[in-house]
N, C-alpha and C positions, 0 to 999 in steps of 0.2 A: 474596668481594669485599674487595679489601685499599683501606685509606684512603692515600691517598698524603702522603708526608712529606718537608720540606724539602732538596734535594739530589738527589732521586731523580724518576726519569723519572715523568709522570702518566702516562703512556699504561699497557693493561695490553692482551693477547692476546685475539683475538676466541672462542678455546677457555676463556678467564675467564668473558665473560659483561661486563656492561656494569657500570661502574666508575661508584663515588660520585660523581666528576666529570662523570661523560657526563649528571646528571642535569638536569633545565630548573632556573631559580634557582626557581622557586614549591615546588619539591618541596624542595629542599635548605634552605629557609627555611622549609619545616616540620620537616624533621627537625633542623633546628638550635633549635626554640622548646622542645625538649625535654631541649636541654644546660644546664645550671646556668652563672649568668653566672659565678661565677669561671675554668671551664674553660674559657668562650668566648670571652673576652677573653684569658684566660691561655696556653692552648693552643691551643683550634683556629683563632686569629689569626693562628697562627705558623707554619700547614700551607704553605701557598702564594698566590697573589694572590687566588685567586678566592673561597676564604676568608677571607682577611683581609677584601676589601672585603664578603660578605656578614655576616660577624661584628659590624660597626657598623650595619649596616640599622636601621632606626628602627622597624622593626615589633620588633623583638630587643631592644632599647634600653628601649621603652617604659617598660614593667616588672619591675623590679631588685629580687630576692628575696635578702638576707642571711642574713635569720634561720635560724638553723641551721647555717649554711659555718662550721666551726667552724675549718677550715682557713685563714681567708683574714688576714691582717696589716693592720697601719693604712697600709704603703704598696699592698697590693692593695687596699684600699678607694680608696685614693687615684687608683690608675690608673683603674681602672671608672668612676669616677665622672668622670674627667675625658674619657674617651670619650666615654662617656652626656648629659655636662650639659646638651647643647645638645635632647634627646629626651628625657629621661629626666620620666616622668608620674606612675609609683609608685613609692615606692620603701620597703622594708623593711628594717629593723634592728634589727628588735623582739629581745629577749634578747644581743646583741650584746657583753657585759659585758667583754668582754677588749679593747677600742677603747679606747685615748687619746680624752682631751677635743678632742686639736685634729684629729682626725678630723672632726668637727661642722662646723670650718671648709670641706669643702671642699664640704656640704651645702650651704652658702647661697648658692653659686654655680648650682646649678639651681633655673632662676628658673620652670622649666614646671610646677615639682610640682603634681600633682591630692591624692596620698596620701602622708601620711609618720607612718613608725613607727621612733619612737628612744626604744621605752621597755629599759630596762637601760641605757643610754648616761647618762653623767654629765651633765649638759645644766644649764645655769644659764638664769639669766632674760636674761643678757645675751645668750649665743650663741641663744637662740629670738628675742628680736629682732630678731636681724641674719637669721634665718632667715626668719620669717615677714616681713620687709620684701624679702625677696627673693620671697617665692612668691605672687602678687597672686591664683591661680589655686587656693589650696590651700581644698579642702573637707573634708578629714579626719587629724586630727590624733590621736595616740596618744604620750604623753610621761609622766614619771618627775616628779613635785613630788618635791624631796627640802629638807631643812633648809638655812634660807640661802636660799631659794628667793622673791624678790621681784617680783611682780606689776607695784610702781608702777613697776619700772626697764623696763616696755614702751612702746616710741615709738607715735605718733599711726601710724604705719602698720601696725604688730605690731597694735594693738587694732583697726584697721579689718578687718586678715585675718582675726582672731576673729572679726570681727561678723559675717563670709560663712560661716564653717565649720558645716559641716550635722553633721556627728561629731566627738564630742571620747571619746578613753579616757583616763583619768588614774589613774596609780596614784599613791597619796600614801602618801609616807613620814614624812610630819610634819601634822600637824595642820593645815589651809590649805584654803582654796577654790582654790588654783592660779589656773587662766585661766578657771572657769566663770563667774565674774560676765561678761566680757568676748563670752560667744560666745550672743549675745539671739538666732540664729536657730537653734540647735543641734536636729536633730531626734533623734540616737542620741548619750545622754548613757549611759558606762560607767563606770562607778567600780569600782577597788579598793584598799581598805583595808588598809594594812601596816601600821599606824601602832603601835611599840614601847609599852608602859607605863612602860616606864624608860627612863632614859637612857643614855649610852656607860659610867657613873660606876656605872653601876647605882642610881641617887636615880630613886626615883617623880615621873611628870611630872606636873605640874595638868593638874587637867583640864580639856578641850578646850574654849572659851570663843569661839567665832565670831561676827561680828558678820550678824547676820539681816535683811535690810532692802530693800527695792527698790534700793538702790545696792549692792549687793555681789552681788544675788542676780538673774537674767535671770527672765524670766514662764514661762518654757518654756511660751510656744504655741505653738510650733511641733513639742512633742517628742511622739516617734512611740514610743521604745525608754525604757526607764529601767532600769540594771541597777545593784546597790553589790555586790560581794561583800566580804567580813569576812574578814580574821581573827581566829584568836580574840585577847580583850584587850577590856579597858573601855574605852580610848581609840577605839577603832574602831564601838565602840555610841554613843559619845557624839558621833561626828561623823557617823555613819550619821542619827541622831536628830536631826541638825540639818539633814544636806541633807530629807529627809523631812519639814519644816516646813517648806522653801520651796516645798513642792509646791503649785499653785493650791487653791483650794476648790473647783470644780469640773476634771475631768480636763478634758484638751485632745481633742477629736473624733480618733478615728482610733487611739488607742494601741494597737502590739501588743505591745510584752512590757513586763513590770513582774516583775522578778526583785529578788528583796531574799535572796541567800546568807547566813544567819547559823550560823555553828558549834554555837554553843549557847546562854545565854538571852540575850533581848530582853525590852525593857519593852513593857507589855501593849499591847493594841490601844484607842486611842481612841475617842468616839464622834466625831468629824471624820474619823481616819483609817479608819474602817470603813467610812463613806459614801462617803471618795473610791475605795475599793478597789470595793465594791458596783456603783457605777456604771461601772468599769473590767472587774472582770469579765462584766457582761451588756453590753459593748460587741462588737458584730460581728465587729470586725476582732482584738482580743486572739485569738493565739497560742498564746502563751509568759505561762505563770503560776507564778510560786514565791514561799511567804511563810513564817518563821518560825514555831515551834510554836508558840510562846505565842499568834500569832494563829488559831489553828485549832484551836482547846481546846472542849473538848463545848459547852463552852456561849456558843462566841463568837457575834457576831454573824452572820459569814461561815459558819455552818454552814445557812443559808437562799439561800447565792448559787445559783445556776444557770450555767455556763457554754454559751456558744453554739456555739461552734467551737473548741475546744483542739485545740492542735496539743503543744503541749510543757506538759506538766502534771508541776511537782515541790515533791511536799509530804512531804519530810522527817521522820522524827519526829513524824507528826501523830496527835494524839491526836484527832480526831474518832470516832466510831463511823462501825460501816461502813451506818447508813443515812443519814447527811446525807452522806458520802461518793459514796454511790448518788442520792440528791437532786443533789449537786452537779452530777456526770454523768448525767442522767437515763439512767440504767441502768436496761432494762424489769425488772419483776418476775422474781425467780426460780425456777427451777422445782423439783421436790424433790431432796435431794441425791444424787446421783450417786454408789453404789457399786460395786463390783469386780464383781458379779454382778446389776448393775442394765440393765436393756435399754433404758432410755433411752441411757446411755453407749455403748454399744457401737453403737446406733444412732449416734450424731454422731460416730465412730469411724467407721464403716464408712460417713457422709457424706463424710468429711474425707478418705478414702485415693480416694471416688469423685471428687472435685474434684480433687486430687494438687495440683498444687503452681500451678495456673490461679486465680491470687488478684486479677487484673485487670480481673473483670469487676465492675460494676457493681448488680448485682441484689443481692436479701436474699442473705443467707447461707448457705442451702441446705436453713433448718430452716423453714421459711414463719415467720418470727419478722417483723411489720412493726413493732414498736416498735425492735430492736434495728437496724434498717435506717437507724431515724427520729433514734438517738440519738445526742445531739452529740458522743457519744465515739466517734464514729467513728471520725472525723478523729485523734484520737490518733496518733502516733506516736513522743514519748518519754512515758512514766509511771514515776516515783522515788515510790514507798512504799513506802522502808528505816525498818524500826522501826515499821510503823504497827502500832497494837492496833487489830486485828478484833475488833470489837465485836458486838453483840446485833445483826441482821440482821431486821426486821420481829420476827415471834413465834417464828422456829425454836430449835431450842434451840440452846445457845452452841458445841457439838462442831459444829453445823451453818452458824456464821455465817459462817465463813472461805471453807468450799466453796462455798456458794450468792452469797456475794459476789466471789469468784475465778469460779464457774461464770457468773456475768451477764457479768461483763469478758471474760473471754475471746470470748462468744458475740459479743456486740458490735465486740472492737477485732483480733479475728481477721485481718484482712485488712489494716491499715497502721500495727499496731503492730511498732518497729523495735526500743527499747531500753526494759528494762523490769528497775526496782530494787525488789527486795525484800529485801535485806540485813537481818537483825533483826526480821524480822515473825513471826517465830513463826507462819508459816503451814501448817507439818506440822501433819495430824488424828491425835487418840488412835487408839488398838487398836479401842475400838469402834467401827461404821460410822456414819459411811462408812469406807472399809477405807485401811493407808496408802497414803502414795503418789498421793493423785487430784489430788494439785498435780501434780507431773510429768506424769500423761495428760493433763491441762487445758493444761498451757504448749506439751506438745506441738503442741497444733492451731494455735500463733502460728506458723503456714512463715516469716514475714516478719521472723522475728526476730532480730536481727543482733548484739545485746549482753543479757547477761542477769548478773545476780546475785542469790544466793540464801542462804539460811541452812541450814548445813550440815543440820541438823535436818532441814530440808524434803528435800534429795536423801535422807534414810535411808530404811530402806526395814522399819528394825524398831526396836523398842523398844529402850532399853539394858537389859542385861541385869537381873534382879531390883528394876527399877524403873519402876513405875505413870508414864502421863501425869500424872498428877494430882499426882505425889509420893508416891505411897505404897509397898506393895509393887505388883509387875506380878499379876494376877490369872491363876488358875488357865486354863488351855484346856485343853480338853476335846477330845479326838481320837476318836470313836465309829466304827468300822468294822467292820463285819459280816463272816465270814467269807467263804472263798473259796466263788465261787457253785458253786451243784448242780447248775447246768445241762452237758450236753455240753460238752467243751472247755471247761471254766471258766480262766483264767486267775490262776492265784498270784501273780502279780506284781502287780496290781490293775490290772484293766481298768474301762471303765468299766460291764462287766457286774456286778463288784463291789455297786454301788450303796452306794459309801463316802460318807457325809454330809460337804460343806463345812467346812472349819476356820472355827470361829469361836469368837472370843474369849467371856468372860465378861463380865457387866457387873462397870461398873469397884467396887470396892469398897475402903475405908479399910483403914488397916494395923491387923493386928489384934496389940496390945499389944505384947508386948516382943520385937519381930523374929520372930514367930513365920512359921514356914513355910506357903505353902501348895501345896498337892497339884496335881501334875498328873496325870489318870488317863488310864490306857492300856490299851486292851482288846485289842489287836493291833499284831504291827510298822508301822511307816512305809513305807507302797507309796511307787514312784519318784514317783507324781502327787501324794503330800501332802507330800514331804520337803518340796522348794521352799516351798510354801504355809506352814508351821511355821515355817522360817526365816526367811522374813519378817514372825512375828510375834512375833520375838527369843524362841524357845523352845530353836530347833533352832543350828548349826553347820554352815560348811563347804560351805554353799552356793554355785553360781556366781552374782556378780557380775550376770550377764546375765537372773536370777529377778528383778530389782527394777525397781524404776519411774524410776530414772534409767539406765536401761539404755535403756529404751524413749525416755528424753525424748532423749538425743546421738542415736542411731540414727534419730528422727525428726525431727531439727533440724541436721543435719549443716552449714547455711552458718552458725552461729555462729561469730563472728572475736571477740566477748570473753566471756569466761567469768569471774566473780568468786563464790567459795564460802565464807564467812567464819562462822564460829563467831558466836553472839550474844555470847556472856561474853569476846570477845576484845580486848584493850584493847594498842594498841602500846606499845611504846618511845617512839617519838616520832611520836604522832599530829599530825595536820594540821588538819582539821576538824570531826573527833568527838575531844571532850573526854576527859578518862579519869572515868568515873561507875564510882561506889563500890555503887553499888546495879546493877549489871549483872546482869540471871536468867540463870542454869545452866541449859541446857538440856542433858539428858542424851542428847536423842537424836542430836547431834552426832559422840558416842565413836562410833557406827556405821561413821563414813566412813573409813575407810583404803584399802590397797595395789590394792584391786580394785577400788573405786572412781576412784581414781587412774587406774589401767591403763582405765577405762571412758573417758576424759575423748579417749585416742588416738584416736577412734574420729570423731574432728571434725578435717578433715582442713584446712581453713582458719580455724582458731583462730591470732588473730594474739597476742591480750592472757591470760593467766591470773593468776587471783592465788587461794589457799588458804591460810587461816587459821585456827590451831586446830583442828589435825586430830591428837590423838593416839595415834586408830590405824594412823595409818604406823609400823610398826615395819622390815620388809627397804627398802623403795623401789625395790620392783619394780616399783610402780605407774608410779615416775617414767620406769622406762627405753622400759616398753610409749607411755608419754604420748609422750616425747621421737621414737619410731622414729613415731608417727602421727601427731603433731602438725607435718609438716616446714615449714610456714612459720610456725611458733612466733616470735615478737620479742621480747615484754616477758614475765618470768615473776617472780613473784612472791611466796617462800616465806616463812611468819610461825610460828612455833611446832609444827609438826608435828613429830610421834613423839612421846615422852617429853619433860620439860621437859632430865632433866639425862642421857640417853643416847639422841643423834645415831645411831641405829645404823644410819640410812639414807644416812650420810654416804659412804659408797662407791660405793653406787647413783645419786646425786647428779652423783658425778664420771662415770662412765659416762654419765648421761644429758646431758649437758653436751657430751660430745664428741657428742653426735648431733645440738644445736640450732647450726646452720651459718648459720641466718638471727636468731639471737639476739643483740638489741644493748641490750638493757637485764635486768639481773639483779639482785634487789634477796633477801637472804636474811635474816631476824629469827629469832635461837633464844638462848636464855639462855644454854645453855653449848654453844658449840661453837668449835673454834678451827680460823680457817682456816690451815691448814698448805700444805706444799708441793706435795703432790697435791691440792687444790683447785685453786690457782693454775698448776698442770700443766694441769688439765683448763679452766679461762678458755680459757687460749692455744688449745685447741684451736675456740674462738667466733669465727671469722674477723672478724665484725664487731660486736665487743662494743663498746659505747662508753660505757655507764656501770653501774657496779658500786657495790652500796651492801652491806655487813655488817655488821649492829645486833646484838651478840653481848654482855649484860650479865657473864657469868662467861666470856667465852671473851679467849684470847689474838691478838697478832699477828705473821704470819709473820715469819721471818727476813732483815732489810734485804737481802741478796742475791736473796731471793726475790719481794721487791716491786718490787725495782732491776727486776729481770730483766722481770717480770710488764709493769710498765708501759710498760720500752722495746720488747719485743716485742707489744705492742699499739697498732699506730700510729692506728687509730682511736676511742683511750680518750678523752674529756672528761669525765669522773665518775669520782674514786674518793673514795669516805666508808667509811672504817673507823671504827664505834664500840664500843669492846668495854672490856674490862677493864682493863687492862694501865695502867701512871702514865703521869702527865702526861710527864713525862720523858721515857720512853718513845716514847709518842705524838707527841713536838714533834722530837726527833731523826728518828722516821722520813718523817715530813712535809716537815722541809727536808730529806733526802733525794732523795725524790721532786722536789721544785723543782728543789732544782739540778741534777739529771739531765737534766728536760724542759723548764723554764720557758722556753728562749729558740728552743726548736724549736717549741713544743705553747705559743703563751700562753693559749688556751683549757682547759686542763686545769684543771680544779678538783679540789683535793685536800683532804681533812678527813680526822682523824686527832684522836682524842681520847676522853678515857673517857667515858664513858656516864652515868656515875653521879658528875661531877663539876658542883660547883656553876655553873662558867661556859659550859656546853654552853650556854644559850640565846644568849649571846652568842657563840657560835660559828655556831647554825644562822642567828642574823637577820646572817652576815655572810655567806651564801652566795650564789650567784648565786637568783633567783627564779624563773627558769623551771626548772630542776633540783628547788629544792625543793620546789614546788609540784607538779610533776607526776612525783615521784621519789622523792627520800630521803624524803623525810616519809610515811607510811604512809595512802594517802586510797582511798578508792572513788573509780572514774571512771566508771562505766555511770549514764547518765541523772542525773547529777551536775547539768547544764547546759543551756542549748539550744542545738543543735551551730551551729557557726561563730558564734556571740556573739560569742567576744571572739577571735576570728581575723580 
């Protein structure tokens, strides 16, 4: 089927087959709601008549999506918009950072808007005036407070459009109420918090001092949603604490989410603000729930809430134990812990392969469980406990709180839970039983699981070497095997005529004085059916990969599209949301994860997001190239300190696997020393659609001006490059304007950053960058159940 183009005859041969044009307009006006308005105005306007006039149709028109066209100029905005004005209902320009100010003007000319987003846009109080007195119709508003930014200069019509608007999002970059006092019907109030510590000068700002009062502040009774996300910074706690006392005394009927993002600490929890959260939580309708650690500390008052219906449950960092945890979600009682040779397990194993992947129905679960049928956590479908301490669990013992409170969850949220964060929980079991590994069987049963992260520790599948759970020495095993049997045909190789006794560990036992050894006894070789079983209890070597329990979890969860593996003791360069804490635990059973674990990860054939951190037994990065050949619709990859800190030796296997990710457009790589050279930047190009590249590299160098020349003009879909590495300011600043004046007047979207790492003025470099980049890119952050999806979209 060829499209026909201006000049050339439409007709085409009845041996073609019937042509784009022979089709009715209802059909050609669906296939056109799926071209991006720049192209459609740009180009397929310009096909022939019948195009042209369906290209303006007002169903096409409607709704005008920017965000993201990183391609499009202030006068391509300007055309669109002057098409559209007369139709045009929604319209988006959220992150839009490379638009002139007077782009805004031709905004206020559609007078139809329902939706408008111009947060990244430089936007003053005067041009939103003139805007909202054009739009009498606008119910949802998403805008930029930035300094300089005056409220009183809005006319009697600007405050009257506030008074109608049901959604406000505001990101503030200076300390200000923006336009919330003015919007008294608002029902989805979204707040985020940018707000600097210091100034341009670098002088410490006072602190944030807002006036709190019926005239500045609306009643919000009307509000359904309340979200503030943080960054980190005092100024941002101090004005988070001030919208948060304009909150009623009692909540408004109906509320479903109340998300409070804090990075890390907040001031304690009140007794006013505990009653209003209390009565919010055992509200019906509540969804979506997220609140700061300091509010969920063993002994807050919220360790008695009950929820009814969660739908998006994210509690960070929370130190509750895991039974006000299991109170919270009334999680039925659990049942004894499930080991490697326990017939309970393999029972709900051989449930769960009988159901296969028929997760739709409605009925108990398959175990006759009616409490877990009854339990509010059904409904689940995101749960964030990154970092939580698994605490004392009823009376079992503490090896057994994790599994018996991971074994209730699972049985329960089996069936629609989607995205589930356990980064930092330390939820791998010691050597003694239950055996390792029964977090991977257990997440296996989630079929519905669609984004997962985990603490490298937990995918291990053995101890590290010469070191106890506990911290002590690792404890003797004892491998007992009875000679070859005396029956006819005995087999030598060990069958299970044999009757060789189960590997199992010793109890655990303190290190006995000054490093002394202890024994491992052996009364016979290693048959082919115990080698495996040894190696997984970090005795043995050289086992395959496909022996361990994250072998089984990819192979049994194959529709996973995010995967995040991160070390506990992992602290970036330039983290985002998690602070750098000095008191971070080592977990040693982390060092487990390398090449074959890696190479396991391929095996998940629609993995769209990866990210691994502190993994340093990557040593060849063969792992990476097996990932790269099975992972083929791979996008976002995300490498942070694996191998060695100061010998990259996987750096070759890196470049290899890079030419095999074809659908890879974001690559973000952190390692102390590694310099990117010419064959890295060899192997980018070979990324047809790479468009943002970040290098956090404290001892490493940067490439040769020629090779970055080169790198960036033969990547015509680049908008991100941040090199942060070693190398002077000097350095750094020569090759940046470089880069500019090669593309700036082709690519005004490209953002380019280039600067040392370990240089005093870096923070004033990152708060100069575009915000959607940093926040969902350069800056090193978890995204799996971070949020509650479509919030702030």
């Amino acid at each position: 089927m060829e499209v026909d183009i201006p000049g050339r005859s439409c007709s085409s041969s009845s041996s073609e087959g019937p042509s784009l044009m022979g089709l009715c307009d209802e059909l050609l006006l669906h296939v056109l709601s799926f071209v991006p308005c720049p192209d459609l105005l740009g180009s397929v306007r310009r096909v022939n008549q019948k195009l042209r006039a369906l290209s303006v149709d007002r169903s096409l028109l409607a709704d005008i999506k920017l965000s993201g066209a990183y391609q499009v100029t202030d006068q391509d905005v300007r055309e669109i918009l002057a098409c559209a004005r007369p139709d045009v209902q929604s319209l988006d320009l959220g992150g839009c950072y490379w638009l002139s100010a007077n782009v805004l003007d031709a905004v206020c000319r559609c007078r139809s808007l329902v939706r408008l987003d111009v947060t990244g846009c430089a936007l003053t109080a005067t041009r939103l005036d003139r805007i909202l007195g054009g739009a009498p119709a606008l119910a949802s508003l998403a805008i930029d407070v930035r300094p300089g930014f005056d409220a009183t200069r809005l006319g009697a019509e600007a405050r009257a459009a506030l008074a109608r608007i049901t959604e406000l999002r505001q990101t503030l970059l200076t300390p200000s109420y923006g336009v919330v006092p003015c919007c008294v019907a608002v029902r989805r109030l979204l707040l985020r918090l940018e707000i600097p510590d210091c100034d341009e000068v670098g002088g410490a700002l006072p602190p944030a001092q807002l006036m709190v009062g019926q005239s500045n502040v609306p009643c919000y009774r009307h509000l359904r949603v309340f979200a503030v996300r943080l960054a980190p910074g005092f100024s941002n706690q101090d004005v988070a604490r001030i919208y948060l006392s304009s909150l009623p005394a009692r909540p408004p009927s109906g509320i479903e989410t109340f998300v409070l993002s804090v990075p890390c600490g907040f001031p304690e929890l009140t007794p006013w603000m505990s009653g209003f959260l209390a009565a919010v939580a055992e509200s019906d309708d509540l969804a979506s729930l997220q609140l700061p650690r300091s509010w969920l500390a063993e002994g807050s008052a919220l360790r008695s809430v009950r929820l009814r219906r969660p739908r998006h449950l994210i509690l960070p960092r929370c130190s509750l134990r895991s039974l006000d945890l299991a109170h919270m979600l009334a999680l039925p009682a659990p049942g004894p812990a499930r080991g490697d040779g326990d017939e309970g397990a393999r029972a709900a194993d051989r449930n769960d392969e009988g159901h296969g992947d028929d997760d739709d129905e409605d009925d108990g679960d398959g175990d006759g469980d009616g409490d877990a049928a009854a339990s509010p956590a059904r409904s689940l479908a995101t749960l964030n406990l990154s970092g939580f301490a698994f605490g004392r669990f009823g009376v079992q013992r503490p090896e057994q709180a994790s599994a018996a409170f991971l074994d209730a969850l699972v049985r329960v949220c089996r069936r629609g839970l989607r995205s589930l964060n356990l980064a930092g929980a330390h939820v791998h079991l010691p050597l003694s039983p239950p055996a390792p590994g029964q977090l991977c069987r257990a997440l296996s049963r989630l079929r519905r699981l669609r984004s997962l992260a985990l603490p490298l520790c937990a995918v291990s599948s053995s101890s590290p070497a010469g070191h106890a759970p506990g911290g002590g020495r690792a404890p003797a095993v004892y491998v007992r095997r009875r000679g070859p049997s005396s029956r006819p045909g005995g087999d030598v190789a060990g069958s299970a005529e044999q009757r060789a006794e189960p590997v199992r560990a010793a109890p655990e036992m303190p290190a006995r004085g000054f490093d002394k050894k202890m024994r491992v006894m052996r009364t016979a070789p290693l048959t082919a059916a115990e080698a495996p079983a040894v190696v997984l209890l970090g005795v043995g070597g050289g086992a395959p990969a496909d022996a361990g329990p994250f072998a089984g979890l990819v192979s049994r969860l194959p529709q996973l599209r995010e995967l995040e593996l991160v070390s506990s003791n992992f602290v970036s360069a330039l983290p985002r949301f998690e602070m750098a804490n000095q008191q971070v635990r080592h977990c040693g059973h982390s060092t487990a994860f390398g090449d074959a674990e890696l190479a396991l990860i391929g095996q998940l054939p629609n993995l769209r997001r990866l990210t691994v951190a502190q993994a340093p037994e990557v040593v060849t990065g063969t792992g990476l190239v097996a990932l790269a050949r099975g992972c083929r619709h791979l996008q976002e990859l995300s490498l942070a300190n694996i191998g060695k800190p100061a010998h990259a030796t996987y750096l070759p296997a890196l470049c290899q696997a890079l030419a095999l990710c074809q659908k890879l457009h974001s690559f973000r790589l952190e390692q102390p020393y590694v310099s990117a050279g010419a064959t890295f930047f060899r192997a980018l190009l070979r990324c047809p659609e790479l468009q943002r590249l970040c290098v956090v590299s404290r001892g490493g160098g940067l490439p040769e001006p020629d090779v970055a020349l080169h790198f960036v003009a033969a990547s015509p879909h680049l908008v991100v490059c941040h090199l942060f590495t070693g190398d002077t300011r000097v350095t750094c600043k020569e090759l940046q304007k470089a880069i500019m004046r090669s593309v700036c007047s082709s690519r005004p979207a490209l953002s380019v950053a280039v600067f040392p790492l370990m240089h005093d003025l870096l923070g004033e470099v990152i708060r100069s960058l575009p915000l959607s980049h940093l926040d969902d890119f350069t800056l090193f952050r978890s995204h799996v159940a971070q949020e509650p999806p479509g919030l702030w979209h």
